[in-house]
C-alpha positions as a LaTeX table, in Angstrom:
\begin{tabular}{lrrr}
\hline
Residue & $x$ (\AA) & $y$ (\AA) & $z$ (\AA) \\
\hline
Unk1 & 0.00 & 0.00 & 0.00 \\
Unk2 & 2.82 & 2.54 & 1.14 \\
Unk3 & 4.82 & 1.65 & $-1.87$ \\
Unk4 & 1.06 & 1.96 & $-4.02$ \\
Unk5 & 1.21 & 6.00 & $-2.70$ \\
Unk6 & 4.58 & 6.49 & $-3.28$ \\
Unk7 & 3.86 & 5.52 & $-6.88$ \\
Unk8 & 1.19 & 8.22 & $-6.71$ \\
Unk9 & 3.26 & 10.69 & $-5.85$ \\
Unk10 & 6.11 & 10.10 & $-7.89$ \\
Unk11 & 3.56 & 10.70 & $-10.95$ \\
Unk12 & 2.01 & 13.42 & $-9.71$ \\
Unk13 & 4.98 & 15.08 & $-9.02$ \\
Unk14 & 6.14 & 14.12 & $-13.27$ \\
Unk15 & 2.57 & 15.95 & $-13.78$ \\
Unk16 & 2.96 & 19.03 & $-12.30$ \\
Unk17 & 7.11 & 19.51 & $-13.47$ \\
Unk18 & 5.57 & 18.08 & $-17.02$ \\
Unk19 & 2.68 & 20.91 & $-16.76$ \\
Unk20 & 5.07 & 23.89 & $-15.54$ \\
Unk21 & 7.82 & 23.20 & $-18.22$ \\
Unk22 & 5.08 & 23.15 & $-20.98$ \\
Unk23 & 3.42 & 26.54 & $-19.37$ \\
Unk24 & 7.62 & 28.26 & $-18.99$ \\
Unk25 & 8.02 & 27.19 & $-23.13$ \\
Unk26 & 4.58 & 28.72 & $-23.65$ \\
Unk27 & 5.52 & 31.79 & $-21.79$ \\
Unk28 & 9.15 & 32.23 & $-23.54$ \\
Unk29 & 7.71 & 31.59 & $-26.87$ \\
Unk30 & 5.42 & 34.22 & $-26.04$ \\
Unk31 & 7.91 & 36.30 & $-24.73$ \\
Unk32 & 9.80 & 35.84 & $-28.49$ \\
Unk33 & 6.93 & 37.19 & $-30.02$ \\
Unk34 & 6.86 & 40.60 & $-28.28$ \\
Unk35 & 10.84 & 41.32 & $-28.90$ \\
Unk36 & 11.32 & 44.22 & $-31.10$ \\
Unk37 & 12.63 & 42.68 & $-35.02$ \\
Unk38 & 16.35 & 44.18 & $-33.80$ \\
Unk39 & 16.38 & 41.27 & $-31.20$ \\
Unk40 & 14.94 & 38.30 & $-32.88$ \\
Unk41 & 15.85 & 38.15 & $-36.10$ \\
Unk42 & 19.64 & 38.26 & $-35.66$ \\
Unk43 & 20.24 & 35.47 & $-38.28$ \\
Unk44 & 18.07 & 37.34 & $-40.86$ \\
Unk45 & 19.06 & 39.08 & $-43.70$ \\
Unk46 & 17.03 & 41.59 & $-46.21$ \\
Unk47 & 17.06 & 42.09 & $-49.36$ \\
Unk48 & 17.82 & 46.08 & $-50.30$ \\
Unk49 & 16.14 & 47.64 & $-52.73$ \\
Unk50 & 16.08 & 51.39 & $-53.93$ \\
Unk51 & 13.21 & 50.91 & $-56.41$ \\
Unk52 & 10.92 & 54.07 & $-56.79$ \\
Unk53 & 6.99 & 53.22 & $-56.71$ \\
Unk54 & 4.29 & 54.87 & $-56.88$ \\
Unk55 & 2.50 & 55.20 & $-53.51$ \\
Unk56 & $-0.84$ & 55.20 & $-52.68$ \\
Unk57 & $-2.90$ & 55.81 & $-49.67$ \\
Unk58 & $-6.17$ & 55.53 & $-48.42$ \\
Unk59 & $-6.71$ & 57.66 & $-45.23$ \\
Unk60 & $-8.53$ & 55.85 & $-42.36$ \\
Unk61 & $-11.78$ & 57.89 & $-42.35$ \\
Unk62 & $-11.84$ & 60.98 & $-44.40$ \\
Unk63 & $-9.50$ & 63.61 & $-43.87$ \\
Unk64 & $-10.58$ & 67.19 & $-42.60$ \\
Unk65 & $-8.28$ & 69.54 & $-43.85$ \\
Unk66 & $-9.84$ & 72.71 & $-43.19$ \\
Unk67 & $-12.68$ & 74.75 & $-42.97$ \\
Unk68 & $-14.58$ & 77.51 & $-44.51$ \\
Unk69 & $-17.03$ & 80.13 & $-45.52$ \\
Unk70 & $-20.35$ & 79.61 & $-47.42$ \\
Unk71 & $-22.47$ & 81.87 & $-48.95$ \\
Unk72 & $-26.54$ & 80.65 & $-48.69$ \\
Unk73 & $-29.13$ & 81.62 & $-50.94$ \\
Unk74 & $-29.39$ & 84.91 & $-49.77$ \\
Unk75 & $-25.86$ & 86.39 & $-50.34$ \\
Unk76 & $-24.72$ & 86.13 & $-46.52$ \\
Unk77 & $-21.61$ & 84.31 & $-45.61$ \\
Unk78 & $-20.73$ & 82.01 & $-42.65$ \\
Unk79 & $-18.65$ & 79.56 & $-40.89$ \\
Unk80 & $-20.89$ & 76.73 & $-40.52$ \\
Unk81 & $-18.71$ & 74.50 & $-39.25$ \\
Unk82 & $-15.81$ & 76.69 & $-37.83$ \\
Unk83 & $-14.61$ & 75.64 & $-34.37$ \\
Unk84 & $-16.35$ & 72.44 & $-34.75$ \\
Unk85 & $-14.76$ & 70.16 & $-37.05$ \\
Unk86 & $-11.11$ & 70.62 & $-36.59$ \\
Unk87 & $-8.40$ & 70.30 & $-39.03$ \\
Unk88 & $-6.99$ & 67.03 & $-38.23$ \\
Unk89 & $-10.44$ & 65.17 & $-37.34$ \\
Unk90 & $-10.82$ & 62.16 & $-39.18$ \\
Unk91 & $-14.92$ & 62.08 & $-40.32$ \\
Unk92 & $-16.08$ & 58.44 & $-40.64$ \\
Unk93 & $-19.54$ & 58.88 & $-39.80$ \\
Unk94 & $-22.99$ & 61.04 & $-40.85$ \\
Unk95 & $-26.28$ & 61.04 & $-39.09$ \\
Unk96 & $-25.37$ & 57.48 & $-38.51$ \\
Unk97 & $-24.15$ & 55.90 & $-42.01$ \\
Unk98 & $-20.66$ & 55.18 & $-42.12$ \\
Unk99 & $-18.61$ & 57.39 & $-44.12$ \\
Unk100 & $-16.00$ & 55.76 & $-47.18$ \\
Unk101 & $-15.27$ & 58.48 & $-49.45$ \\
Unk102 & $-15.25$ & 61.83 & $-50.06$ \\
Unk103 & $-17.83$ & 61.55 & $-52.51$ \\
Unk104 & $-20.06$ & 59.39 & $-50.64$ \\
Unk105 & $-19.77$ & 62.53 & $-48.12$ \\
Unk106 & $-19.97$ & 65.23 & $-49.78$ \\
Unk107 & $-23.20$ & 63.88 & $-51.51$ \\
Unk108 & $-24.80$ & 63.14 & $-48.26$ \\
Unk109 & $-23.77$ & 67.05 & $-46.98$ \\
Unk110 & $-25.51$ & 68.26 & $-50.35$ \\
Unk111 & $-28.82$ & 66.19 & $-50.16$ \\
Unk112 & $-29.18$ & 66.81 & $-46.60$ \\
Unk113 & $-32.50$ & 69.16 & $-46.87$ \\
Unk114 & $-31.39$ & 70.97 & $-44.18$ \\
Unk115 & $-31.56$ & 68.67 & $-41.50$ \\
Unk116 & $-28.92$ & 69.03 & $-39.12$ \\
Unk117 & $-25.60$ & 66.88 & $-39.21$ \\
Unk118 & $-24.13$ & 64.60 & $-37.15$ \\
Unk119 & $-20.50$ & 63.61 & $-38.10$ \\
Unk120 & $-18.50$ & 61.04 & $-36.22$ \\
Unk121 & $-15.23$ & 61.97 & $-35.61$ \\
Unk122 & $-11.49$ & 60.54 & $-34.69$ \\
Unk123 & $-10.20$ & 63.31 & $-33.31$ \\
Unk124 & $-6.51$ & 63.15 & $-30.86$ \\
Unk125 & $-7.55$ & 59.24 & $-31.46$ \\
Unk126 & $-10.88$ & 59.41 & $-29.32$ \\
Unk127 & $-14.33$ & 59.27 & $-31.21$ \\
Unk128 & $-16.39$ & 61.96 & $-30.43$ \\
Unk129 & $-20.12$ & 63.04 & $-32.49$ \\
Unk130 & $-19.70$ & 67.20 & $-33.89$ \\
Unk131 & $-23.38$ & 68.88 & $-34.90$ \\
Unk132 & $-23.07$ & 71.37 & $-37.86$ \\
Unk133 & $-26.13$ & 73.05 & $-39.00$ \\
Unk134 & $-25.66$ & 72.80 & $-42.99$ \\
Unk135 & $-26.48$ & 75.91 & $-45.10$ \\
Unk136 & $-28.34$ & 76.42 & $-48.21$ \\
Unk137 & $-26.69$ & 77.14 & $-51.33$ \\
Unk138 & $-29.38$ & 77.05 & $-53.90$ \\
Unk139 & $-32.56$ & 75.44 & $-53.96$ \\
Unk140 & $-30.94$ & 71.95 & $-54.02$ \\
Unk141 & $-27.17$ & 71.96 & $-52.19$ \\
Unk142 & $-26.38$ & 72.14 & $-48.63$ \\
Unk143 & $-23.10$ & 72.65 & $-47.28$ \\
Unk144 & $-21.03$ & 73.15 & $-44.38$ \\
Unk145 & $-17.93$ & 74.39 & $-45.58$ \\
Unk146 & $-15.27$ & 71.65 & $-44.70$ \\
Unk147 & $-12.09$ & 70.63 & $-47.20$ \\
Unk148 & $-11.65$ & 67.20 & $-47.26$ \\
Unk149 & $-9.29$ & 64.66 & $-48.43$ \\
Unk150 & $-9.76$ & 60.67 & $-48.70$ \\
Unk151 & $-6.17$ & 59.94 & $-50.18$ \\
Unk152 & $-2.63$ & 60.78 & $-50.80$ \\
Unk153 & $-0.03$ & 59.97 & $-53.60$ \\
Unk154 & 3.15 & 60.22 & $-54.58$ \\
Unk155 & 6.76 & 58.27 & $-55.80$ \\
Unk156 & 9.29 & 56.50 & $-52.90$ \\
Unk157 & 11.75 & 54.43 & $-52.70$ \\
Unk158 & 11.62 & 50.64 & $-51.32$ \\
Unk159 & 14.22 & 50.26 & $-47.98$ \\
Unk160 & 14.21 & 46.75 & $-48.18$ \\
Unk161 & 12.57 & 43.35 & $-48.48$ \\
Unk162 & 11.90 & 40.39 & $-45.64$ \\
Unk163 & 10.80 & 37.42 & $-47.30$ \\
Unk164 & 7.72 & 38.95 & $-48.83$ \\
Unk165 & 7.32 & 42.11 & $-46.61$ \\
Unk166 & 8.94 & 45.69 & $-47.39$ \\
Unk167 & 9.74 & 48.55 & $-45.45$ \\
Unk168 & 9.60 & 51.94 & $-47.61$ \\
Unk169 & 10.32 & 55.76 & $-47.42$ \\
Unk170 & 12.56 & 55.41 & $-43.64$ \\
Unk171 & 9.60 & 58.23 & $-42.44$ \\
Unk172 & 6.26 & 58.52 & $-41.71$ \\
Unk173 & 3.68 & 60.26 & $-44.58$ \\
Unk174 & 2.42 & 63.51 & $-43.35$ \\
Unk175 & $-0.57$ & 65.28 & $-44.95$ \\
Unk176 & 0.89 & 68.31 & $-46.74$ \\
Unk177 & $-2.11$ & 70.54 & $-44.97$ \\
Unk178 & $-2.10$ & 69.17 & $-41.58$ \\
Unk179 & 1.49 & 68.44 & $-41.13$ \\
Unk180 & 0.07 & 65.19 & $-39.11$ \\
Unk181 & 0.92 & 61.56 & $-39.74$ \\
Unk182 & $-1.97$ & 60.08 & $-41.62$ \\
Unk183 & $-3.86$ & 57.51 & $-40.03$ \\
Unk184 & $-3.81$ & 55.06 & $-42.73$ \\
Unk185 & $-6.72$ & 52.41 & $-43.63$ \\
Unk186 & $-4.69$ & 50.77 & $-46.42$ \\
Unk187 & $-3.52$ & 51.20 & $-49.93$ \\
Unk188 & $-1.09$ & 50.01 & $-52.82$ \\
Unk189 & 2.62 & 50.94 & $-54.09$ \\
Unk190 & 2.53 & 50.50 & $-58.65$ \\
Unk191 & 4.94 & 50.62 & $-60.66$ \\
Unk192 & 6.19 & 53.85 & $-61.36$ \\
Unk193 & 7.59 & 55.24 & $-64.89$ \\
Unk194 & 10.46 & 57.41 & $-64.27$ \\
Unk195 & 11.42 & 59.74 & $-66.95$ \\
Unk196 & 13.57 & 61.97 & $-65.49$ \\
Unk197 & 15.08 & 64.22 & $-62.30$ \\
Unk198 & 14.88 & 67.86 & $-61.48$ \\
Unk199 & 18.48 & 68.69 & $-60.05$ \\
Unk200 & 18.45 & 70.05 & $-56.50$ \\
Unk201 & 20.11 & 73.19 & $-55.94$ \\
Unk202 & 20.85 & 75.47 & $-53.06$ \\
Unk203 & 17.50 & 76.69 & $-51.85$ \\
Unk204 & 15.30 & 74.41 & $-53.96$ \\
Unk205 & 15.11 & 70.63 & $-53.18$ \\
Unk206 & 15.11 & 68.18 & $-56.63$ \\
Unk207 & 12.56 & 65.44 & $-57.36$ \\
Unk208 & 12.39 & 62.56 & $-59.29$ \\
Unk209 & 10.17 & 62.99 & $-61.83$ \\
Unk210 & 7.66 & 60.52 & $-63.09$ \\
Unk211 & 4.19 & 58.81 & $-63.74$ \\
Unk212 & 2.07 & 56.23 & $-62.00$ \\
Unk213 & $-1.15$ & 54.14 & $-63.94$ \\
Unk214 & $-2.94$ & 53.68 & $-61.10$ \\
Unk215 & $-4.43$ & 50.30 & $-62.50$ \\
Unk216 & $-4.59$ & 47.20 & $-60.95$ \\
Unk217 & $-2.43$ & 45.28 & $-63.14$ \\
Unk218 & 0.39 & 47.80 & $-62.30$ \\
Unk219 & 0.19 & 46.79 & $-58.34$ \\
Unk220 & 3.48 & 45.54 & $-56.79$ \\
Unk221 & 2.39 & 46.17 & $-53.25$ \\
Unk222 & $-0.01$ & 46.51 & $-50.35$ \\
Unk223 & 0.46 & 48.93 & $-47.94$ \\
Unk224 & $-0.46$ & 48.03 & $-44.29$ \\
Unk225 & 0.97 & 50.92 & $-41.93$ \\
Unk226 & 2.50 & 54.26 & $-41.98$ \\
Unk227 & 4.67 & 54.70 & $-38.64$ \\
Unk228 & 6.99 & 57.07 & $-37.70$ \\
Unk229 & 9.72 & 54.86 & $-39.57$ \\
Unk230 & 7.90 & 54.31 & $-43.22$ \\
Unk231 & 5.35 & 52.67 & $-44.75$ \\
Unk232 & 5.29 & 48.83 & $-44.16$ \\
Unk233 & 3.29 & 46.33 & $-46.24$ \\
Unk234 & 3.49 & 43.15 & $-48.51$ \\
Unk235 & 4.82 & 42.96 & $-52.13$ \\
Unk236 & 2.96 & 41.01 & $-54.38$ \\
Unk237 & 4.10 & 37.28 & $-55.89$ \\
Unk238 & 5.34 & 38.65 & $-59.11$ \\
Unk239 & 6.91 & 41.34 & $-58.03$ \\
Unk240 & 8.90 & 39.10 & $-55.54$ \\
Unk241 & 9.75 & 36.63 & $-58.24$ \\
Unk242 & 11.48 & 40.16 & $-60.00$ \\
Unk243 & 14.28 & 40.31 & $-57.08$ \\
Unk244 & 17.34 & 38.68 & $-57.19$ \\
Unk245 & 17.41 & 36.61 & $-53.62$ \\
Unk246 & 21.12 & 36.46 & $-53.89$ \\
Unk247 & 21.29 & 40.46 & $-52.88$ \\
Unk248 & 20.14 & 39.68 & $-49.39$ \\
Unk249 & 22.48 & 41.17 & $-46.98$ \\
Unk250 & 23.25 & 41.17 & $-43.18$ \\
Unk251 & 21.68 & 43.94 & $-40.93$ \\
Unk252 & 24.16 & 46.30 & $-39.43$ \\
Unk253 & 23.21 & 47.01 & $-36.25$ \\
Unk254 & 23.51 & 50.75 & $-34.26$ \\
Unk255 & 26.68 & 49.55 & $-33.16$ \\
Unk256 & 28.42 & 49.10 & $-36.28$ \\
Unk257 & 27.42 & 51.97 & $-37.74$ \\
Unk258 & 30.64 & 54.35 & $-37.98$ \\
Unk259 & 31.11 & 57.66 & $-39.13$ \\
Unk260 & 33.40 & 57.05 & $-43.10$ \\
Unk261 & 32.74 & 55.78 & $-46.43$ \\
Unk262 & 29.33 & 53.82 & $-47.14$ \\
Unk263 & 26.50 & 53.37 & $-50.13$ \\
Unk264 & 22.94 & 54.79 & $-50.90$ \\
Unk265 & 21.43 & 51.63 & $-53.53$ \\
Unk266 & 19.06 & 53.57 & $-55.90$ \\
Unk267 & 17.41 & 53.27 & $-59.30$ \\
Unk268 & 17.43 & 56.91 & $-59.77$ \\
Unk269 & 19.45 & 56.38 & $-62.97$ \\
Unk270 & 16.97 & 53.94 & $-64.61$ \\
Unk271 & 19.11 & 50.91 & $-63.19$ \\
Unk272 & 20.01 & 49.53 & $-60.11$ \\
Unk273 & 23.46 & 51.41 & $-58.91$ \\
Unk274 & 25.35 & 51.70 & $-55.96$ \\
Unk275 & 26.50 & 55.83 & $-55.07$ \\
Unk276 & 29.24 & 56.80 & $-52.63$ \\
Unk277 & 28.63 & 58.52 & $-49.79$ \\
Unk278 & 30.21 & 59.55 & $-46.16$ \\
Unk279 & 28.61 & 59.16 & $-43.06$ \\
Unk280 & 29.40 & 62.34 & $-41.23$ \\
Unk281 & 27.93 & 62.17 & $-37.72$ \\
Unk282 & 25.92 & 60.18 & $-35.92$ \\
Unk283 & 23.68 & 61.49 & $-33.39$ \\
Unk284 & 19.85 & 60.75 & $-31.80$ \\
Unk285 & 16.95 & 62.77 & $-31.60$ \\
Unk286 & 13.33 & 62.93 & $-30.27$ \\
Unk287 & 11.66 & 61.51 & $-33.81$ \\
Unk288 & 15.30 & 59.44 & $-34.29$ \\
Unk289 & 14.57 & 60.49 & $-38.32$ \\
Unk290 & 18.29 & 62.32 & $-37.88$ \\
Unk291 & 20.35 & 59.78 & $-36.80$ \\
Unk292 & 23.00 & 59.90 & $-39.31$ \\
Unk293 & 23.74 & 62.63 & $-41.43$ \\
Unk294 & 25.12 & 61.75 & $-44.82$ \\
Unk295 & 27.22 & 63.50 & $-47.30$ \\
Unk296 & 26.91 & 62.07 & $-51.25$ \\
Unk297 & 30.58 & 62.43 & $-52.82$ \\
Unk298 & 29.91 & 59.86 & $-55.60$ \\
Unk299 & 30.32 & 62.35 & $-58.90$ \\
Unk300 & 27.72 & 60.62 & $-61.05$ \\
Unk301 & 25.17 & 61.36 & $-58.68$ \\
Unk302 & 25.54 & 64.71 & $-57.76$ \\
Unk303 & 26.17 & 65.18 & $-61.83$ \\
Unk304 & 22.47 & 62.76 & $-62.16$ \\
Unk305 & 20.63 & 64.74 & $-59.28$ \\
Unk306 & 22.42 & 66.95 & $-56.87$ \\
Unk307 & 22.89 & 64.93 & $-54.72$ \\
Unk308 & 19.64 & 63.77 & $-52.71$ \\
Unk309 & 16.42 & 64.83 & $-54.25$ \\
Unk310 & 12.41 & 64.06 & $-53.28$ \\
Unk311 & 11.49 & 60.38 & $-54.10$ \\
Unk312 & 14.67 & 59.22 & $-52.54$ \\
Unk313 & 13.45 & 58.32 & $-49.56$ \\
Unk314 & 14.07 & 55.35 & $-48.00$ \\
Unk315 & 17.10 & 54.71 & $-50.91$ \\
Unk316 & 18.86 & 51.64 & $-48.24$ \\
Unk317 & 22.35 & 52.64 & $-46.74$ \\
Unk318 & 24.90 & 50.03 & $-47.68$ \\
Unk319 & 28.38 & 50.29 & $-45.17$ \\
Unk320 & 31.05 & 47.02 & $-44.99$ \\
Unk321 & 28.48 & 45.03 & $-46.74$ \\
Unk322 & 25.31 & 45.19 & $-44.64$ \\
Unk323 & 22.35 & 47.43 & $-44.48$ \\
Unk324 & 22.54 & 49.94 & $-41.81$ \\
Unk325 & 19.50 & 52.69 & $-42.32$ \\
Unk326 & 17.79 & 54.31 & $-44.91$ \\
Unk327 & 17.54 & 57.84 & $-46.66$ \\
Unk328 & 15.00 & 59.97 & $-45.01$ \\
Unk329 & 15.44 & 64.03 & $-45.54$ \\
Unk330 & 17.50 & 66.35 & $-47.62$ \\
Unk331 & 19.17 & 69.83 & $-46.82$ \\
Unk332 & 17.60 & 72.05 & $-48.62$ \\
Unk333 & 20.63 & 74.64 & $-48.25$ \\
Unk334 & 23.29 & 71.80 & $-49.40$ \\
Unk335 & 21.14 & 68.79 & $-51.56$ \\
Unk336 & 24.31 & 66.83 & $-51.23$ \\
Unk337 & 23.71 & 66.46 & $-47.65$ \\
Unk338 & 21.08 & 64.58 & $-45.63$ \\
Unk339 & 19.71 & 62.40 & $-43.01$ \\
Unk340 & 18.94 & 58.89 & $-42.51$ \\
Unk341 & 18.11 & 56.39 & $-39.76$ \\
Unk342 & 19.00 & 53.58 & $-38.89$ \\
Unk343 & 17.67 & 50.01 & $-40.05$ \\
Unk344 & 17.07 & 48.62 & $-36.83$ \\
Unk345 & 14.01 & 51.36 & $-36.22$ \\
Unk346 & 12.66 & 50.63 & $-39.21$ \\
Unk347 & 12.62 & 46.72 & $-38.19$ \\
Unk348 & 11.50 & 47.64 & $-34.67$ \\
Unk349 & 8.35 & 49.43 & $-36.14$ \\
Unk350 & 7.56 & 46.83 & $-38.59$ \\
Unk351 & 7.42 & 44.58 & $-35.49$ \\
Unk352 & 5.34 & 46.60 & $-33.52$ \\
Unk353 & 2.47 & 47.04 & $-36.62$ \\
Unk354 & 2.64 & 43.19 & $-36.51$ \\
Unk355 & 2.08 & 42.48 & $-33.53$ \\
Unk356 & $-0.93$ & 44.80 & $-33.56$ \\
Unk357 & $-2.12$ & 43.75 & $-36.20$ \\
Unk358 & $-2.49$ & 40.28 & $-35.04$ \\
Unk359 & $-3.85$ & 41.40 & $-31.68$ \\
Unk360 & $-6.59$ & 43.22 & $-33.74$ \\
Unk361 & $-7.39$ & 39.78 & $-35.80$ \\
Unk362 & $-7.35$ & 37.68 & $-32.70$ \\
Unk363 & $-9.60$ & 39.75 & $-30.91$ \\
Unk364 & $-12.07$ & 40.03 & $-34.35$ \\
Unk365 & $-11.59$ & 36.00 & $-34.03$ \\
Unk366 & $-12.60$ & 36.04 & $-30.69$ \\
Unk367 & $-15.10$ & 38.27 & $-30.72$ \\
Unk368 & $-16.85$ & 36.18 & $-34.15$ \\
\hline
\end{tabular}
């Protein structure tokens, strides 16, 4: 009998070690999930790029931009919804119906008959309801004088590919109007048809100059996030199949990164080339988007462009054969000088949207 219970306890001792070794794995595989990219993927390598897209972006509600005056029937002017809706508010609501598009609102705003308005509102990231009384403009169109916008576009570069997810641009897009980060609710990158460069000169920043069909069947790309660090997303199968796998490189970490000689990788010229440049200083800040600042002394580029023009962004930074950052701004008093960061952030806040991302289809899973 005594032997019997000793047996018992022997195995229910192998049950509970058994149960808390399974629950510590669980834990410190969870644990591995959270780590920030620069921590967990130290046997990784990317692949970098320097291709210029076309980028495309759908805000996540509908973008207030500003407000106005509107004159009613009778000749008098007003402010309908001054003080009320706020540049910066995201709209994604009306009296109730959910809000796409900019046309979808501005219809509903015009064939209102009056009746007061109700917009729902992301405003500072908290939902709140605004009431604008619309006014008449003619015997059929209300309005409340609001400028809105629904979508952005515009030519980058591709940082880099992992497997088949990219990071572009190395900083966040920023409505022109606003000066805030847009709260993105997707969109695509397309092939882009460069057909030239406007030199930058003292003063007067360059671009790349080009054209984007925005048609389906030119979609390389869809874009996920827009974070402090770029614009994160997934290429598509084709345009995967394009890149040569062998380019894949090691990550330089913060560490490694030295002031001296290094690379931008761009397609500025039509092809895929490599330009000298000289890492300067290195240095953090609050928005860590000036974290190296970069000199181009490669003559072919400076005779090409300048130096760094608009559309470079996110051209990778090549130093003792890794990738260490990105190309982010340009000095507008010396376009052969500029900023990047480096790759690690980029990483880190690709991680981050990830994760969330997941939480957020968990929790739909859970809540379905």
């Amino acid at each position: 009998m005594k032997q019997y219970k000793l047996l018992l306890k022997c195995l229910l001792s192998l049950n509970i070690i058994f149960i808390l070794v399974v629950a510590f794995l669980g834990y410190k595989k969870e644990q591995e999930k959270l780590l920030p990219v620069s921590n967990s993927i130290s046997s990784e390598k990317l692949i970098p790029m320097g291709n210029t897209v076309g980028i495309y972006i759908n805000t996540n509600g509908i973008l207030v931009i500003d407000t106005g005056e509107v004159v009613s029937m009778d000749g008098k002017s007003s402010t309908p919804a001054k003080n009320k809706l706020m540049k910066g508010d995201y709209i994604i609501g009306l009296n109730g119906n959910v809000m796409h598009t900019k046309k979808q609102l501005i219809e509903a705003i015009t064939n209102c008959k009056g009746e007061d308005l109700v917009f729902e509102v992301i405003r500072n990231e908290e939902k709140i309801d605004v009431k604008v009384e619309p006014v008449q403009a003619d015997e059929k169109t209300y309005k409340v004088g609001i400028w809105v916008k629904d979508d952005l576009q515009g030519l980058g570069t591709i940082t880099y590919l992992m497997e088949d997810s990219f990071g572009a641009l190395g900083h966040s897009v920023t409505d022109s109007d606003t000066g805030d980060m847009i709260a993105v609710s997707g969109g695509e990158i397309y092939e882009a048809d460069i057909f030239g460069v406007e030199k930058g000169v003292v003063g007067t920043p360059g671009e790349i100059e080009g054209m984007i069909a925005y048609q389906t069947e030119n979609v390389v790309g869809e874009i996920e996030d827009n974070c402090l660090y770029g614009v994160f997303g997934n290429v598509t199968d084709a345009f995967l199949d394009s890149v040569d796998k062998h380019d894949a490189m090691e990550i330089g970490r913060e560490d490694e990164v030295c002031k001296g000689a290094a690379q931008i990788q761009s397609y500025v010229s039509g092809k895929k080339e490599r330009y000298d440049i000289e890492i300067v200083d290195i240095r953090k800040n609050a928005n860590g988007d000036h974290e190296m600042e970069i000199k181009v002394t490669d003559k072919e580029l400076i005779s090409l462009t300048g130096g760094i023009v608009q559309g470079m962004s996110g051209s990778p930074i090549i130093q003792d054969g890794k990738i260490i950052g990105a190309v982010t701004h340009v000095l507008v008093n010396d376009p052969t000088r500029g900023y990047g960061i480096f790759i690690e952030n980029m990483l880190d806040y690709m991680a981050i949207a990830i994760q969330r991302d997941e939480a957020k289809r968990n929790r739909a899973a859970f809540l379905n």
